[in-house]
MIKOL-263331 format. One line per field, with one value per residue (C-alpha): x, y, z; residue in three letters. Coordinates in nm, 4 decimals, padded with zeros to 6 digits. Example, Ala and Ser with C-alpha at 12.3 -4.5 7.8 and 13.67 -1.06 7.14 Angstrom:
residues 2
c1: 01.2300,01.3670
c2: -00.4500,-00.1060
c3: 00.7800,00.7140
r: ALA,SER
This chain:
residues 73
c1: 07.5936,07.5444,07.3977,07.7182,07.8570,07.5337,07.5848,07.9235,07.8659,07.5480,07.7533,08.0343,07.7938,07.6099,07.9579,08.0735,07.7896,07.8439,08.1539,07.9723,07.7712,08.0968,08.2487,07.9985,07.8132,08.0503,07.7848,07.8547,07.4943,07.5750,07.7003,07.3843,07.2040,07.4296,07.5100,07.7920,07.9168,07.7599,07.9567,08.2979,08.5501,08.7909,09.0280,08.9454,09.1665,09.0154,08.6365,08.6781,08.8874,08.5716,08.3783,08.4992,08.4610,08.1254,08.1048,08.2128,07.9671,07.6669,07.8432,07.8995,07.5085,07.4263,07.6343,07.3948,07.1253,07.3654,07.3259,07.6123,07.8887,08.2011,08.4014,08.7431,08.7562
c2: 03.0627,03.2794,03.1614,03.1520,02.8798,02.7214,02.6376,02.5656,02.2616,02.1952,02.0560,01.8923,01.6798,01.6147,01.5103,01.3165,01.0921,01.0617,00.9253,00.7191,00.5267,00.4916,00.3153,00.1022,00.0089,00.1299,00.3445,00.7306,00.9032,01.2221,01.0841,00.9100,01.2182,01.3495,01.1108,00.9053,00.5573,00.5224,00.2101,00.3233,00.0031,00.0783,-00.0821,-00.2185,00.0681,00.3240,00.2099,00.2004,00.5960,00.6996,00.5246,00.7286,01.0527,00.9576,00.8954,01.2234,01.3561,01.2144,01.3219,01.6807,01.7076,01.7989,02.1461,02.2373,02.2468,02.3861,02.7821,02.8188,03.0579,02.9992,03.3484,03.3967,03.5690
c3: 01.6265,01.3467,00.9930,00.8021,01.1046,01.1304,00.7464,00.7569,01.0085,00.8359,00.5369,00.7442,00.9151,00.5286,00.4257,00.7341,00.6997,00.3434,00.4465,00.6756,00.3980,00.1800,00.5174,00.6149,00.2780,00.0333,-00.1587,-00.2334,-00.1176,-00.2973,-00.6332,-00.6372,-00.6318,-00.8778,-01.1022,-01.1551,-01.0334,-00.6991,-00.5782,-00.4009,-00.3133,-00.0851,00.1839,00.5128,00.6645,00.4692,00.5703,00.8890,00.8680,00.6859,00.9251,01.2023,01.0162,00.9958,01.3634,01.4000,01.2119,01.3792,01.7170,01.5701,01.4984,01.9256,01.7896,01.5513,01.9003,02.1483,02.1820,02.4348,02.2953,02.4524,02.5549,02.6895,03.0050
r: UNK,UNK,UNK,UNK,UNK,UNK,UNK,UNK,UNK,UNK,UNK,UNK,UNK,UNK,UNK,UNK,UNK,UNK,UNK,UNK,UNK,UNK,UNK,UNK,UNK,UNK,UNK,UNK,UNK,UNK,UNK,UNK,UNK,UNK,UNK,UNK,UNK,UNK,UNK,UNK,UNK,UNK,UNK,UNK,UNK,UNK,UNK,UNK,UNK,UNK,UNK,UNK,UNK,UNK,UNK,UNK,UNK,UNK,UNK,UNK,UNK,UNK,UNK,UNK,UNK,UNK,UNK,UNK,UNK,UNK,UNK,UNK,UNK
């Protein structure tokens, strides 16, 4: 995986569990870091769509350690 991937997935798995926080404990992780209103209500539906996306995330983390590069034949 080259840098610019490595990065790339390196911030969709920062943001996925981002989402994660706002789904399960309705706080924003990086507008606390950045300022602003850190406190995010939302639906039921929604928290548990962001809570999947977080799931994701934390699922999408064994890429960052897997070296195998998939090739068409």
């Amino acid at each position: 995986m080259n840098w610019l991937s490595r990065t790339a997935l390196i911030l969709v798995i920062v943001g996925a569990l981002n989402w994660l926080l706002v789904g399960v404990f309705q706080w924003d992780l990086v507008t606390s870091l950045f300022g602003g209103d850190t406190v995010r209500p939302s639906s039921g539906l929604s928290r548990i769509i962001y809570s999947l996306v977080g799931l994701a995330g934390l699922y999408s983390i064994t890429f960052l350690f897997n070296d195998s590069d998939v090739r068409s034949k």
